[in-house]
C-alpha positions in Angstrom: 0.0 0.0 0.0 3.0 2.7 0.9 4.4 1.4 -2.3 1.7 2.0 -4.2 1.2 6.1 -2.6 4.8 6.9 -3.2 4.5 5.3 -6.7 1.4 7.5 -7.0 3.1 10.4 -5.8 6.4 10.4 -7.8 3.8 10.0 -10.9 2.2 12.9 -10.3 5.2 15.0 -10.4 6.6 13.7 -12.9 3.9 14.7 -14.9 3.6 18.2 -13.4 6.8 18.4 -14.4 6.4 17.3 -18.0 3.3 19.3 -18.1 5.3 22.3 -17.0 8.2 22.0 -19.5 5.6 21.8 -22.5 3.7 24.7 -21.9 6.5 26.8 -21.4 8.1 24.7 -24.7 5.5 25.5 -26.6 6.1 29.3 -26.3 8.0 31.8 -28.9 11.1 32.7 -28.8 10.8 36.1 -27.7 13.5 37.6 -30.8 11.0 35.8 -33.1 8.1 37.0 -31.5 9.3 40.5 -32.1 9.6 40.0 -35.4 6.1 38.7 -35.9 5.0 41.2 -33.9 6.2 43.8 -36.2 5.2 42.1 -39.3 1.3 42.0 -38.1 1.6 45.9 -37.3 3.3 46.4 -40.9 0.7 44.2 -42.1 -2.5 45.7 -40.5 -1.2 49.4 -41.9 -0.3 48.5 -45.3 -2.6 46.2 -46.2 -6.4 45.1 -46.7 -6.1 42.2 -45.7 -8.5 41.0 -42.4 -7.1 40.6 -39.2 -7.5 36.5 -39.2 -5.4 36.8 -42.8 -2.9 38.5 -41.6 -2.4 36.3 -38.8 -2.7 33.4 -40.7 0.0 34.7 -43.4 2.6 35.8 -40.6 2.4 32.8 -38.5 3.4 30.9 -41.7 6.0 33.1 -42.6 7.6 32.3 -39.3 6.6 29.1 -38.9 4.6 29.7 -35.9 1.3 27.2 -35.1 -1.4 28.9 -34.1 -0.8 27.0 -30.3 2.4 28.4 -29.9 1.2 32.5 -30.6 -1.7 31.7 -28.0 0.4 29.8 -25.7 2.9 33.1 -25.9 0.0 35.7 -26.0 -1.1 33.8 -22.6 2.5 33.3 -21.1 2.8 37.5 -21.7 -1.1 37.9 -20.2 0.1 36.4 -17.6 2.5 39.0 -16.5 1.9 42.3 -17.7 5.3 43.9 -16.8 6.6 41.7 -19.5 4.0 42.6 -22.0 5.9 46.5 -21.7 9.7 45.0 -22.0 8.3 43.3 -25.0 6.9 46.8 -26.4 9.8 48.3 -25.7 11.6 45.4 -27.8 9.1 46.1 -30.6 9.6 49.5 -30.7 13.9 49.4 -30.4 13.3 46.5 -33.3 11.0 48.9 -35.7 13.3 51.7 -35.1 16.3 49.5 -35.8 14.6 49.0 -39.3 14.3 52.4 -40.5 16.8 53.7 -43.0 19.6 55.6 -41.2 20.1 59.3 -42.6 23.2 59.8 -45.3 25.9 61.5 -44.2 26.9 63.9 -46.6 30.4 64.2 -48.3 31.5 67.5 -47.6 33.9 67.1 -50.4 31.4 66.3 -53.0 30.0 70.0 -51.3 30.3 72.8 -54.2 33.1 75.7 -52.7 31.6 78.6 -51.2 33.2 81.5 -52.1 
C-alpha cells in the first residue's frame, strides 16, 4: 500500500513536471516573436487584408502554429510587466529597421566663395 502512494506520488510529479516544460516549450522565442509582432503591425497598416489573414500569413511566414502565438500571448497575459519590455523590444526593433540618414560628403559640397 506505501508502495503504491509513493509510486502514486512520484507519478504525479513527474507529470507536473512534464506538463510544465511543455507549456513553457510551446512558447515563442521572444527575438522571433518581435519580429512577428512587427510584421502583423506592418501588415495591418499596409494592407487590406483582415485581421485573421494577416495572422494566418505571418504565423506561416515564421513558422509559428497557431498554439504556440496563444500559448505566448497567454505566457505575456500572464505577467503584464513583460508585455511593456516586449513593447519596448518592438519599438527598439522597428526603429532598428528604419533607414539611417546619409551623411553627406562635404567634399562632394560645391566651394563657397
Amino acid at each position: 500500500m506505501r508502495f503504491n502512494l509513493s509510486l502514486n506520488l512520484f507519478f504525479l510529479i513527474f507529470m507536473s513536471t512534464i506538463l510544465i516544460s511543455c507549456s513553457k516549450s510551446s512558447t515563442i522565442e521572444e527575438k522571433k516573436f518581435v519580429k512577428l509582432y512587427a510584421e502583423m503591425i506592418f501588415m495591418q497598416d499596409t494592407s487590406s487584408y483582415s485581421q485573421s489573414v494577416i495572422k494566418y500569413k505571418v504565423l506561416k511566414k515564421f513558422d509559428v502554429k497557431e498554439f504556440e502565438y496563444n500559448a505566448t500571448i497567454k505566457y505575456y497575459n500572464d505577467d503584464p510587466e513583460r508585455w511593456q519590455k516586449f513593447f519596448d523590444e518592438v519599438i527598439v526593433y522597428i526603429e532598428s529597421l528604419k533607414p539611417k540618414p546619409k551623411k553627406i560628403d562635404v567634399k562632394s559640397l560645391p566651394k563657397q566663395s
